[in-house]
KOLPA-732937 format. One record per residue (C-alpha): residue in three letters; x, y, z. Coordinates in steps of 0.2 Angstrom, whole numbers. Layout:
BEGIN
("ala",(X,Y,Z))
...
This chain:
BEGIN
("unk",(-580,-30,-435))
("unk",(-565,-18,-440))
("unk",(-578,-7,-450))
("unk",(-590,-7,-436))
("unk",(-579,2,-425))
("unk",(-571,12,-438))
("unk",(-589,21,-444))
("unk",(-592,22,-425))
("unk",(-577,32,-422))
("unk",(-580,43,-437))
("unk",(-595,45,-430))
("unk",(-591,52,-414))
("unk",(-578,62,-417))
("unk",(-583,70,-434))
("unk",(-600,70,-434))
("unk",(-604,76,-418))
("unk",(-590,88,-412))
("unk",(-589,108,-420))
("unk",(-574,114,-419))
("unk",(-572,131,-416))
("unk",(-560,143,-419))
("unk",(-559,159,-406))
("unk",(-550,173,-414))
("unk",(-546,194,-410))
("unk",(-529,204,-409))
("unk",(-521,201,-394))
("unk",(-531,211,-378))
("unk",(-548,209,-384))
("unk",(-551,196,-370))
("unk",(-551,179,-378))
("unk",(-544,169,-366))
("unk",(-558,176,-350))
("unk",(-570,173,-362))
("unk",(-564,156,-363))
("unk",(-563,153,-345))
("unk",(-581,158,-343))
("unk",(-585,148,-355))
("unk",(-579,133,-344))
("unk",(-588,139,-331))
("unk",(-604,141,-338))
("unk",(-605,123,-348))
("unk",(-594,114,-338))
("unk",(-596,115,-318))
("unk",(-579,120,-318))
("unk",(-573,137,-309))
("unk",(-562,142,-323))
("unk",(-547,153,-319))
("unk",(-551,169,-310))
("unk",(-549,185,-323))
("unk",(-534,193,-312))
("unk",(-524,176,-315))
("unk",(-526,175,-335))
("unk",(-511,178,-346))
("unk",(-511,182,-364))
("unk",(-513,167,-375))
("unk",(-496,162,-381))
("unk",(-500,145,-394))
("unk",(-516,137,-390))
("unk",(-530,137,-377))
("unk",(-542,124,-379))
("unk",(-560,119,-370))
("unk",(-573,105,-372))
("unk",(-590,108,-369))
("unk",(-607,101,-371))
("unk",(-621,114,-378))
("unk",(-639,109,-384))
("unk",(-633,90,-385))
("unk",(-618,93,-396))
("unk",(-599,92,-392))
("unk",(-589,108,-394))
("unk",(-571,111,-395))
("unk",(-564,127,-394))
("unk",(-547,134,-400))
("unk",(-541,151,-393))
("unk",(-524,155,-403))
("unk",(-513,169,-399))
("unk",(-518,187,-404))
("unk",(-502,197,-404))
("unk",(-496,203,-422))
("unk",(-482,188,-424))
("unk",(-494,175,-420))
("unk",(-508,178,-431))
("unk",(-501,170,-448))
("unk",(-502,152,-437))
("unk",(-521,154,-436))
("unk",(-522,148,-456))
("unk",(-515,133,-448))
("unk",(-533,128,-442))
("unk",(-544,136,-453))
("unk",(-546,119,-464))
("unk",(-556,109,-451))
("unk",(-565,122,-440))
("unk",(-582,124,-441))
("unk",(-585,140,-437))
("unk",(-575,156,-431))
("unk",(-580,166,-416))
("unk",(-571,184,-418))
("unk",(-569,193,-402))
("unk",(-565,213,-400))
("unk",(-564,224,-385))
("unk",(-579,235,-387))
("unk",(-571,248,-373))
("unk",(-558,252,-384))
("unk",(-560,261,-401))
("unk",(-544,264,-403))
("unk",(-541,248,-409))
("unk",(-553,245,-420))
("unk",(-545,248,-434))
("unk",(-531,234,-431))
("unk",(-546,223,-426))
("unk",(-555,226,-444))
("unk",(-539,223,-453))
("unk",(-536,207,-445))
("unk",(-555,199,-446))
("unk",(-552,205,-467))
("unk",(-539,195,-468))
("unk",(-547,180,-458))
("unk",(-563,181,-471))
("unk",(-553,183,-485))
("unk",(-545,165,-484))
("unk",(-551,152,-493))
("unk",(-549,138,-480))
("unk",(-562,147,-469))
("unk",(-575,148,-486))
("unk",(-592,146,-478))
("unk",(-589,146,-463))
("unk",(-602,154,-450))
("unk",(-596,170,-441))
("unk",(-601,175,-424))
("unk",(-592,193,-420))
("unk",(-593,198,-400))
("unk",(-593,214,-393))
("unk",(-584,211,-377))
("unk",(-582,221,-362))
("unk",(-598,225,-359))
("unk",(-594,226,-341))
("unk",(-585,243,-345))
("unk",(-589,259,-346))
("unk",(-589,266,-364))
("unk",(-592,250,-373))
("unk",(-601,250,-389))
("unk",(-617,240,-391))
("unk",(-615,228,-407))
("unk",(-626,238,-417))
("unk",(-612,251,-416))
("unk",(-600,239,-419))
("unk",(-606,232,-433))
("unk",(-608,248,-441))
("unk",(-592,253,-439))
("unk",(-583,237,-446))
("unk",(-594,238,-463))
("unk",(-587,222,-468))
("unk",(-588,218,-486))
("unk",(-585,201,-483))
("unk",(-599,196,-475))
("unk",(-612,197,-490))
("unk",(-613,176,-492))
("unk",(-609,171,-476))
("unk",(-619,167,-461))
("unk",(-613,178,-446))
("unk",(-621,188,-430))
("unk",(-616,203,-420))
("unk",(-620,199,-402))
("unk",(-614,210,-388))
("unk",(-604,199,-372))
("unk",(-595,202,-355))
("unk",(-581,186,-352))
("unk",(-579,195,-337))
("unk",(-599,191,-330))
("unk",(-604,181,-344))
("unk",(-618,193,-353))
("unk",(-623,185,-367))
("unk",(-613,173,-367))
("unk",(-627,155,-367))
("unk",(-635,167,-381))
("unk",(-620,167,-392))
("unk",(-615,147,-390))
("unk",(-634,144,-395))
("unk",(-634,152,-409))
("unk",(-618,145,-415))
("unk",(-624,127,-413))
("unk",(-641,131,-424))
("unk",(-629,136,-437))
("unk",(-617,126,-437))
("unk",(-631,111,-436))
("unk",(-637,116,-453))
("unk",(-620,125,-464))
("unk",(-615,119,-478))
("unk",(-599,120,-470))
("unk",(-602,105,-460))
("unk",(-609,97,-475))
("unk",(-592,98,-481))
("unk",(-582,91,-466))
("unk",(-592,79,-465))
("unk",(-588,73,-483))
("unk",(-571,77,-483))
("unk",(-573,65,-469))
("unk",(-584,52,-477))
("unk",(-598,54,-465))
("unk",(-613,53,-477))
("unk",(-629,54,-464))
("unk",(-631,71,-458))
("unk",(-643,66,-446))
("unk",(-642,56,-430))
């Protein structure tokens, strides 16, 4: 009977709940994305954008998209927080990088960062889903533009996407999660959390 349960509770809580890291420098708009992210999967209002703080730790959200579980980890951008994200690189699987489209300026800072993220081997296969946020204000780049800025020379083996968002009015937001879950479903990344947590049937 013990066994029962046990493969049960392996079952629900590793086989069919992602976990997803949400990452950027600190300003990108992580935490509004976030928010509308409640909003839009989970009936809930979410916190209005004029009464979000920066991230200081961890913001979390559970949702349901396309019949899976998601949880999402939004850690802290500023420059002393960003060695804690390794911290939860080993089990997440995938990483959704965030940068402020409006503002080129810190682009740079933003590269540097993501660089880093990629380079570590906790994160090795993980998929990548970069958002150009801000869409909602004037000046922001399109994710074409983006992407061709960044140049990352990281991404050759990796499966990622550019997609252009707003976590102020949600643009692109439905797109973004979609996508996520169809890559996630098939990564060897999830092959290997899975095995690492002895769940052998990748189906179901």
């Amino acid at each position: 009977m013990f066994s029962l349960f046990y493969g049960l509770w392996k079952y629900i809580f590793s086989e069919t709940q992602f976990r997803v890291l949400i990452l950027g420098i600190d300003k990108s708009g992580k935490t509004t994305l976030l928010e509308k992210l409640k909003a839009v999967y989970s009936n809930s209002e979410g916190l209005p954008p004029d009464r979000i703080v920066p991230t200081v730790g961890l913001n979390l959200a559970n949702i349901e998209a396309s019949n899976r579980k998601l949880i999402f980890w939004d850690l802290g951008g500023q420059p002393g927080l960003r060695p804690i994200w390794e911290k939860y690189y080993e089990e997440s699987h995938a990483v959704i990088y965030v940068i402020d489209a409006s503002c080129p300026s810190r682009f740079e800072d933003s590269k540097s960062a993501l660089e880093k993220v990629l380079r570590h081997d906790d994160l090795q296969g993980a998929p990548l889903l970069i958002l150009a946020n801000k869409q909602d204000l004037p000046g922001a780049v399109s994710a074409e533009e983006l992407a061709r800025y960044l140049d990352l020379k990281k991404l050759d083996e990796r499966v990622f996407m550019f997609e252009a968002v707003s976590g102020y009015n949600g643009l692109g937001i439905k797109e973004s999660v979609e996508w996520l879950v169809e890559v996630m479903e098939r990564s060897k990344r999830t092959e290997l959390l899975r095995a690492r947590a002895g769940v052998t049937d990748a189906g179901a």
